[in-house]
C-alpha positions in Angstrom: -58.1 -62.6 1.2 -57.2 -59.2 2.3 -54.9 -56.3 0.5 -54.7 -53.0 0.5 -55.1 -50.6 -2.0 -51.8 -48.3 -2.4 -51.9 -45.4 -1.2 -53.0 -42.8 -0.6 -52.2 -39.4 0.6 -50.7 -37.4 4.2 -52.8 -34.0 3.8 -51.1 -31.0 5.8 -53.1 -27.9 4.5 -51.4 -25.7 3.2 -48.7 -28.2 2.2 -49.3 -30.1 -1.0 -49.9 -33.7 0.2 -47.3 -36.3 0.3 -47.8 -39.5 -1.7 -47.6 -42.9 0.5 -48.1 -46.2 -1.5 -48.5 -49.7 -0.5 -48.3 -52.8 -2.3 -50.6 -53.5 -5.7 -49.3 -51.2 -8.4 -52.0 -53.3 -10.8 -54.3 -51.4 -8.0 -52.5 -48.0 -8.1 -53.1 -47.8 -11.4 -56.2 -48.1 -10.8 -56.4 -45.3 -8.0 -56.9 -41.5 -8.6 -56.3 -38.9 -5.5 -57.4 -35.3 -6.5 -57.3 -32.3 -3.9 -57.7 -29.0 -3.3 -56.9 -26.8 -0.6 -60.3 -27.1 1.1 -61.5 -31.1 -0.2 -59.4 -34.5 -0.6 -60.8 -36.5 -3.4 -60.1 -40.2 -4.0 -61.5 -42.7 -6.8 -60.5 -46.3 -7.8 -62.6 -48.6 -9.4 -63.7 -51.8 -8.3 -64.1 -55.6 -8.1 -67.5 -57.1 -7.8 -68.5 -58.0 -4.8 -65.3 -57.2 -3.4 -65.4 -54.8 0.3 -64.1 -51.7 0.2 -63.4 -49.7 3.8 -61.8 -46.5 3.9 -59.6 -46.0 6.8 -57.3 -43.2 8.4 -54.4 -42.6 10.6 -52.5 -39.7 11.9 -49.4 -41.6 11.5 -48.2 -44.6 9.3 -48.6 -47.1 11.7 -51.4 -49.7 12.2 -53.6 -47.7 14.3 -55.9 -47.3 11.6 -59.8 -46.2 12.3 -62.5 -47.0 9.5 -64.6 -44.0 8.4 -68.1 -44.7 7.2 -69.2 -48.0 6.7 -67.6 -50.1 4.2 -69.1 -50.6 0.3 -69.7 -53.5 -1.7 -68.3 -53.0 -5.6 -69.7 -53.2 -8.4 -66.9 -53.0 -10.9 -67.7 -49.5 -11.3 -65.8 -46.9 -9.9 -65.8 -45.8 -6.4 -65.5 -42.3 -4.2 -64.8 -40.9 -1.2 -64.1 -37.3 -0.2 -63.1 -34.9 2.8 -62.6 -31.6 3.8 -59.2 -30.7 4.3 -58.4 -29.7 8.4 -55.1 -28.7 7.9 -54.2 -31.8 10.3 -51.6 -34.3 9.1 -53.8 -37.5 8.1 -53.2 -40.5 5.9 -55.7 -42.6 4.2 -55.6 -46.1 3.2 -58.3 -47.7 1.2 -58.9 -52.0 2.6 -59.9 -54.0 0.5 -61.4 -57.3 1.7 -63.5 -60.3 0.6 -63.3 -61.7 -2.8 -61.3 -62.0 -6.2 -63.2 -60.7 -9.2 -66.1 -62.5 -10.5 -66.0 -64.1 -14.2 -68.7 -65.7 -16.1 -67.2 -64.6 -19.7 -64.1 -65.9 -21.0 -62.9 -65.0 -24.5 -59.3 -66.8 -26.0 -57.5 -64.9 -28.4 -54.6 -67.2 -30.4 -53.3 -68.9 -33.8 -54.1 -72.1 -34.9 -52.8 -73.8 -31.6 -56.2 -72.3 -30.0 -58.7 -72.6 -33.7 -58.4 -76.3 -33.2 -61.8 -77.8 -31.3 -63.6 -74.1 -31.7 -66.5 -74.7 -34.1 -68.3 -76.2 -30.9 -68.0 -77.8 -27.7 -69.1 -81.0 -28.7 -66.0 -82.7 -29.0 -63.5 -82.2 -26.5 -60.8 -84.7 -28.6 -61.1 -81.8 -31.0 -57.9 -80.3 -28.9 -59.3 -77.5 -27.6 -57.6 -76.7 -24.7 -60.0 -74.2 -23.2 -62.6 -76.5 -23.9 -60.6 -78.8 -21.6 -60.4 -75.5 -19.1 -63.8 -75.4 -19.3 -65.0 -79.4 -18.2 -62.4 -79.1 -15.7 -63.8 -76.0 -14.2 -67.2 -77.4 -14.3 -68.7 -75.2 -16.3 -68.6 -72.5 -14.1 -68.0 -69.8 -16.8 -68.9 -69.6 -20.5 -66.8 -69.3 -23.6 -67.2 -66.1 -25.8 -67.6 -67.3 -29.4 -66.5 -64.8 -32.3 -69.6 -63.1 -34.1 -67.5 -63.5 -37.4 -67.1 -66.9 -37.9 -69.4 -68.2 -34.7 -66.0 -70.4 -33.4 -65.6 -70.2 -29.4 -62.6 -68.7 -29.5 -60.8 -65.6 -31.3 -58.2 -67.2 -33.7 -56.4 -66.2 -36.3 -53.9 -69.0 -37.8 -50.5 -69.0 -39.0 -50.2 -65.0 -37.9 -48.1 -63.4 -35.4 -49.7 -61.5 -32.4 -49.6 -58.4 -33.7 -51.6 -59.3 -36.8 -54.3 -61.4 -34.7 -54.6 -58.2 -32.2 -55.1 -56.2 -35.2 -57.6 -58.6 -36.6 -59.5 -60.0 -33.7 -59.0 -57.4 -30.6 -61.9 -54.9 -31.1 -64.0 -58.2 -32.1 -63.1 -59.2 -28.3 -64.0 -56.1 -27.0 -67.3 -55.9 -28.6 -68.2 -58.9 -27.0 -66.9 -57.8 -23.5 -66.0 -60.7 -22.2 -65.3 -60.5 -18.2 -61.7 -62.2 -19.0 -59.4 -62.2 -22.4 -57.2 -65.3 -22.7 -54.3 -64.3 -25.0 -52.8 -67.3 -26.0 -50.5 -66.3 -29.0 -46.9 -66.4 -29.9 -45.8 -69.4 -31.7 -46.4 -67.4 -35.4 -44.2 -64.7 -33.3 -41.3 -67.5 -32.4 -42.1 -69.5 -36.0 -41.3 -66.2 -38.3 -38.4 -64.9 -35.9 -40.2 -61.9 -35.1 -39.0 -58.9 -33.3 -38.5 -59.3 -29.2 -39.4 -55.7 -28.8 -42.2 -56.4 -31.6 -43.9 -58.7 -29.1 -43.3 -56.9 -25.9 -44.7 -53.8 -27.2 -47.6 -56.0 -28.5 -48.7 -57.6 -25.5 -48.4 -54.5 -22.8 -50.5 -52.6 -25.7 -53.4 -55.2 -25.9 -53.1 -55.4 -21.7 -53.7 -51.9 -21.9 -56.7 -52.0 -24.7 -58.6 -55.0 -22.6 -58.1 -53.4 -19.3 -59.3 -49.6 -20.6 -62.6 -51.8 -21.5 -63.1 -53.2 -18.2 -61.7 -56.5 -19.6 -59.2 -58.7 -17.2 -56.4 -60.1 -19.5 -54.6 -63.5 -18.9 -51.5 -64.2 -20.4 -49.9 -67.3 -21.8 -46.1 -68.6 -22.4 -45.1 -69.8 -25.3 -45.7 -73.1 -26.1 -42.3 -74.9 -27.2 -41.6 -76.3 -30.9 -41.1 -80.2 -31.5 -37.9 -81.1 -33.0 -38.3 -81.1 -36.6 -38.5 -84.4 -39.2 -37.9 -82.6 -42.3 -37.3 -78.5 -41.1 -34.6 -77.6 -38.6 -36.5 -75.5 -35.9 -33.6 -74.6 -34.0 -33.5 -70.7 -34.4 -37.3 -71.0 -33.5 -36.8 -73.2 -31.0 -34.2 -70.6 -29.9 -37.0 -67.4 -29.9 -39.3 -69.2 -27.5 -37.3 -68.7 -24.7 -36.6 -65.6 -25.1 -40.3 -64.1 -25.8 -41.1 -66.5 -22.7 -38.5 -64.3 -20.6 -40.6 -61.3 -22.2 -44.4 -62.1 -21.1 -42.6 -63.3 -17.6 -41.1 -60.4 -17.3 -43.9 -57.9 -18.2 -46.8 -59.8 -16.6 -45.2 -59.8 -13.7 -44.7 -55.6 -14.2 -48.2 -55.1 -14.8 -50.2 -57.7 -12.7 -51.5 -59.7 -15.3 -52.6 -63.1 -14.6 -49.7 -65.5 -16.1 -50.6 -69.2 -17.4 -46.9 -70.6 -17.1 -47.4 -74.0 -19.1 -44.2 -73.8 -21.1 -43.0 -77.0 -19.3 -45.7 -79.3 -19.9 -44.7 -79.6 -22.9 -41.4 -79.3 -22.9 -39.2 -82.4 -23.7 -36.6 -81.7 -20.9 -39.7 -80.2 -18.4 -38.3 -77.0 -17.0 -35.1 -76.4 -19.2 -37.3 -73.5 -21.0 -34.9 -74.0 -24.4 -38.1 -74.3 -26.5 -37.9 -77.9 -27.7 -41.3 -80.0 -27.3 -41.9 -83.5 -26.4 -42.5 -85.0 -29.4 -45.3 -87.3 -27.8 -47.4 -84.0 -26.9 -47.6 -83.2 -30.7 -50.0 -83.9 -34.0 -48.7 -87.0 -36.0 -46.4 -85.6 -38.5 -47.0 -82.0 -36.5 -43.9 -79.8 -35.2 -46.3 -77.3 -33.6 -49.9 -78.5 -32.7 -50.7 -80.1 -29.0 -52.6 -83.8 -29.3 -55.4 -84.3 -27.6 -53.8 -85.7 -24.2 -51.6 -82.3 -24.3 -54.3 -80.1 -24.8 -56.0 -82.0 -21.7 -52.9 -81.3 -19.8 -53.2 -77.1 -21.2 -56.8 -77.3 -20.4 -55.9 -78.4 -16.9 -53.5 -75.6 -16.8 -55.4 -72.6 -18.2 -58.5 -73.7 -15.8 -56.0 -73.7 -12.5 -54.6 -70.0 -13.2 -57.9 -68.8 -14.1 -59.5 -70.7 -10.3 -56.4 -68.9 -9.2 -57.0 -65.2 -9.7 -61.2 -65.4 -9.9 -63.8 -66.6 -8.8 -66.6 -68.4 -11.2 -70.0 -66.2 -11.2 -72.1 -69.1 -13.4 -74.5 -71.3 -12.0 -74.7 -74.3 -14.6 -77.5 -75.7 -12.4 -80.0 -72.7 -12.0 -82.0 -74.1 -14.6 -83.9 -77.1 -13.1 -86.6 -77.6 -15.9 -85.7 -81.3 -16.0 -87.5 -83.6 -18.6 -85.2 -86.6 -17.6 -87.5 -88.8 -15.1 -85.1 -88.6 -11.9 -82.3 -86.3 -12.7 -81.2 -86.9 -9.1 -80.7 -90.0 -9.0 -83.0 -90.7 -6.2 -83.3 -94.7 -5.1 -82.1 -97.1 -3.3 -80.5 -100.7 -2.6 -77.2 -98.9 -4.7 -78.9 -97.3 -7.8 -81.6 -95.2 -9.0 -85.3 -97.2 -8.3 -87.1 -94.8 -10.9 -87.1 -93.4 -13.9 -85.7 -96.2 -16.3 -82.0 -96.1 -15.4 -79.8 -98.8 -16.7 -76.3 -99.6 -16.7 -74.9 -101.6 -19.8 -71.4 -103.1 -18.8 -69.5 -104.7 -22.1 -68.1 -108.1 -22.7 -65.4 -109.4 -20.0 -66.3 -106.3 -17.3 -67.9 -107.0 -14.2 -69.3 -104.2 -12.0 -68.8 -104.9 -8.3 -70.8 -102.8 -6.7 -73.2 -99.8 -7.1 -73.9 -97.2 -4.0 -75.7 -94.2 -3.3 -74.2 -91.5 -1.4 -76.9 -88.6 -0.8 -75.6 -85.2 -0.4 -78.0 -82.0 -0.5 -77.6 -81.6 -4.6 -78.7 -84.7 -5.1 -77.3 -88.5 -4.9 -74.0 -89.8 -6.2 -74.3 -92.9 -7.7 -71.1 -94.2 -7.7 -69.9 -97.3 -9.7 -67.1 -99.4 -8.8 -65.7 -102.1 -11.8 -63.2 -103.8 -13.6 -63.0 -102.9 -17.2 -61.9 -106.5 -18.4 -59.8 -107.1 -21.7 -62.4 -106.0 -24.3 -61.9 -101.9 -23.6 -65.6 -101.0 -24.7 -67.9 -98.4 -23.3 -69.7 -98.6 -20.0 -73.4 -97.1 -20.9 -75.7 -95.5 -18.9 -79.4 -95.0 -20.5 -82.5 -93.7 -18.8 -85.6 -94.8 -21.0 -88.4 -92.7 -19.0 -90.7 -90.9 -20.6 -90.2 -87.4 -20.8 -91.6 -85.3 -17.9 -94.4 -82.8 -19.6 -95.0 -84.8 -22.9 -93.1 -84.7 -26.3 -90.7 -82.5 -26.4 -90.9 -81.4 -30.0 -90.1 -77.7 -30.6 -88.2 -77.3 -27.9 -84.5 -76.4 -27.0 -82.6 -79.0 -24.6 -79.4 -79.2 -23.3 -78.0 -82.6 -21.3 -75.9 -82.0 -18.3 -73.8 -84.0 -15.5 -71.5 -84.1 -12.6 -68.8 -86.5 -12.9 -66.1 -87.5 -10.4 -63.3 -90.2 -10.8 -62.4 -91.4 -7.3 -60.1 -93.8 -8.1 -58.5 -95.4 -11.3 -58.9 -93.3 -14.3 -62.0 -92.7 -17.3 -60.5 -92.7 -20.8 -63.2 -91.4 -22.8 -66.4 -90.2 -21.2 -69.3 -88.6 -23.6 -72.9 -87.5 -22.5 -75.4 -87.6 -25.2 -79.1 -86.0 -25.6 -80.5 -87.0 -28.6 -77.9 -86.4 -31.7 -76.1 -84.1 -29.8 -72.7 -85.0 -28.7 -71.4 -83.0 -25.9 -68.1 -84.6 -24.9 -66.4 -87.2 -26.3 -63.3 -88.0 -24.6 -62.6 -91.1 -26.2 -59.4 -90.5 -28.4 -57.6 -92.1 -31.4 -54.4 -90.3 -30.9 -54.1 -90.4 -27.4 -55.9 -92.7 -25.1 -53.8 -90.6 -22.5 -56.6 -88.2 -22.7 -58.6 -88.7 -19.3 -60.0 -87.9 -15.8 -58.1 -88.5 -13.1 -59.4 -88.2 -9.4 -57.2 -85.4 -8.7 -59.4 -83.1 -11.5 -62.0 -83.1 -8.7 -66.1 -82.9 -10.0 -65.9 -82.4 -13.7 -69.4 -81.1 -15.7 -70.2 -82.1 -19.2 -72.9 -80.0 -20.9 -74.0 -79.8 -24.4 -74.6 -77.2 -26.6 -78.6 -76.2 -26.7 -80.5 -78.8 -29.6 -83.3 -77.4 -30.5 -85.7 -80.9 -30.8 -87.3 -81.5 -34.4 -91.1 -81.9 -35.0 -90.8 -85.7 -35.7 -89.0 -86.5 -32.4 -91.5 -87.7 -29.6 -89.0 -88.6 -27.0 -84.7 -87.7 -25.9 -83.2 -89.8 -23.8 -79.6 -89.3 -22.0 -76.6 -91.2 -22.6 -73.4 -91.5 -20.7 -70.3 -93.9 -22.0 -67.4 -94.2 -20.9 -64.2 -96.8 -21.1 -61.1 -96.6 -18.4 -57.6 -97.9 -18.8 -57.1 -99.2 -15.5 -58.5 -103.0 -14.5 -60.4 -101.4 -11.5 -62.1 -97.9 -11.3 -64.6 -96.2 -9.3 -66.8 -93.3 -11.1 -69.4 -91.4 -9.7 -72.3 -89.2 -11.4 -74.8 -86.8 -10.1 -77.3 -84.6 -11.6 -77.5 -86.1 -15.0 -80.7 -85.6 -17.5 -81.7 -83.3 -20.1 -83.5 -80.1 -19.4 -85.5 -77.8 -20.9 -84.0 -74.5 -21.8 -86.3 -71.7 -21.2 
């Protein structure tokens, strides 16, 4: 990737000098030029990790000449000055290399984003960030809210301007790297102002970005057609607050998550009126599981979009789990006390390793059969080091879906429940091989006195006759 930084300045002492900019405003804004008749001065603050070269040219053309080597950012803000010659000279500032690094992400939002935020243990829950979060393999962390300990920032059945005012400094507080703002239906619901919610979302922009915090915004999501309440005048505002965050994101360079349409029943007719199959039973306004997949899916694509993921879900190697790796062969693991459990009526056809330098795939080709049971997959080794007792765990895994689809996945360490996929509303809710490497983790278990031994689990259940799964990396560690 490589932009420029608008700019900058043609300095013809005594002349005042004459403003030039190039593309970004997001990065104008972002710029300051100061001068005096004897010194140029420029600032603009950066991106980790991104390169920044300052360059120059005695005309606006691309002969440009670097001066000085060029700097690695660190999100804080950068400098450079000369002395004015009284020579005609423009300056451009290149920067090069990277989109901004994120290992924080905090949501702010009504009761659309509340639901699945006590934990992360159950994805079915309907949290679509915790969807986000699977699908971008746990490459960045969710910011939970210090009030009420949920992973998100959520205030229901309000309008944006009353969750800002409620939640917004919370968010800061925490300074997250990235603030998800995923309100609006209380806005469209109560017929709010359109000038209400403009001016609400460009201030909060503003507040997140003056605390070195990237917002990300969201449409609106649509309303289903109501049973018992006509929704059509609310149907009616989505639309136009949609046209609204469009419009303004788009002014200010703020990240846009567009997923109006997945929801929508006519998919791009942006008229505000759901698919009623995406909704709660008996719910005009809340997404079902498979549709809160289908957000999560969304939310994790713009965010992969404008950043790059700073967390390392596997620096921590402290495995207890007899090989983690999955290192064997003759098609499965040889140590360690792997097993794979198929139910009634399924037949596995065939097992295979496939090494790569992070450790072996072991991937698992089968037919499902008519009973639609879980698949499980125990290891029954002894912990590595002893009993772990005392100590604080977490179970992790890589899984891939090459072909067919898995339903419901979970991975289990002890009584801790980390996914579980598997859905009575919606057996839509799934991973499909186009989701790429998906990581489930659990939350940290701290393991009680009395327990001398935890063992991973893995289930999982497909609605297609024939599949083909693959997991690396899967065992419980120790956190330290």
């Amino acid at each position: 990737m490589r932009s420029f930084l608008p700019l900058l300045a043609a300095l013809v002492a005594p002349v005042l000098p004459a403003a030039h900019a190039e593309v970004d405003a997001s990065i104008a804004s972002k710029l300051q030029i100061e001068y005096t008749p004897q010194e140029f001065h420029l600032h603009w603050e950066t991106q980790a990790g991104a390169s920044y070269q300052v360059e120059s040219s005695t005309a606006l053309t691309d002969d440009w000449l670097p001066i000085g080597e060029a700097r690695t950012g660190d999100g804080l803000t950068m400098s450079f000055s000369e002395p004015v010659t009284g020579l005609q000279k423009f300056y451009r500032v290149n920067m090069t290399g990277t989109k901004p690094i994120i290992s924080k992400v905090a949501v702010v939002g009504d009761s659309n984003t509340l639901q699945g935020s006590l934990d992360l243990t159950h994805i079915s829950a309907r949290g679509f960030y915790g969807w986000a979060r699977v699908f971008g393999g746990a490459r960045w962390e969710l910011t939970a809210d210090p009030v009420d300990q949920r992973f998100c920032f959520a205030v229901p059945g309000r309008r944006s301007v009353v969750i800002s005012a409620t939640v917004l400094d919370r968010v800061i507080a925490a300074h997250p790297d990235v603030c998800v703002l995923a309100y609006g239906t209380n806005d469209a619901a109560q017929l709010s102002s359109i000038e209400e919610y403009r001016t609400q979302i460009i201030a909060d922009w503003a507040a997140l970005r003056a605390a070195g915090i990237e917002p990300v915004a969201m449409t609106v999501l649509p309303i289903k057609t109501g049973a018992l309440l006509d929704h059509t005048a609310r149907q009616a505002r989505v639309p136009l607050l949609n046209a609204v965050v469009r419009e303004e994101s788009a002014a200010h360079h703020v990240p846009l998550c567009d997923w109006t349409s997945l929801m929508e029943a006519v998919p791009g007719s942006d008229n505000g009126v759901g698919l009623d199959s995406s909704y709660l039973p008996n719910d005009d306004f809340h997404p079902n599981a498979y549709a809160a997949s289908r957000l999560g899916r969304a939310l994790h694509q713009t965010l992969a979009e404008h950043f790059r993921f700073g967390l390392d879900p596997w620096a921590n190697t402290h495995w207890i789990t007899p090989n983690a790796a999955l290192e064997g062969s003759n098609g499965q693991p040889t140590s360690g006390g792997w097993y794979l459990f198929p139910p009634a009526g399924a037949t596995v056809d065939s097992k295979t390793l496939i090494p790569t330098p992070e450790g072996n795939w072991w991937e698992i080709a089968f037919k499902q059969g008519a009973n639609l049971s879980n698949f499980y997959l125990n290891c029954f080794g002894a912990n590595l080091e002893g009993p772990p007792a005392g100590s604080t765990v977490e179970a992790i895994m890589e899984v891939q879906v090459m072909s067919g689809s898995v339903a419901g996945i979970y991975l289990q360490a002890g009584s801790a429940l980390a996914t579980d996929m598997n859905n009575t509303d919606s057996v839509g809710t799934q991973i499909l091989p186009s989701d790429g490497i998906v990581v489930l983790r659990t939350p940290p278990v701290l393991v009680p006195d009395n327990v001398t031994t935890v063992s991973p689990g893995v289930g999982f259940i497909s609605n297609d006759s024939s599949t083909t799964i693959r997991i690396r990396r899967c065992g419980i560690r120790r956190i330290d």
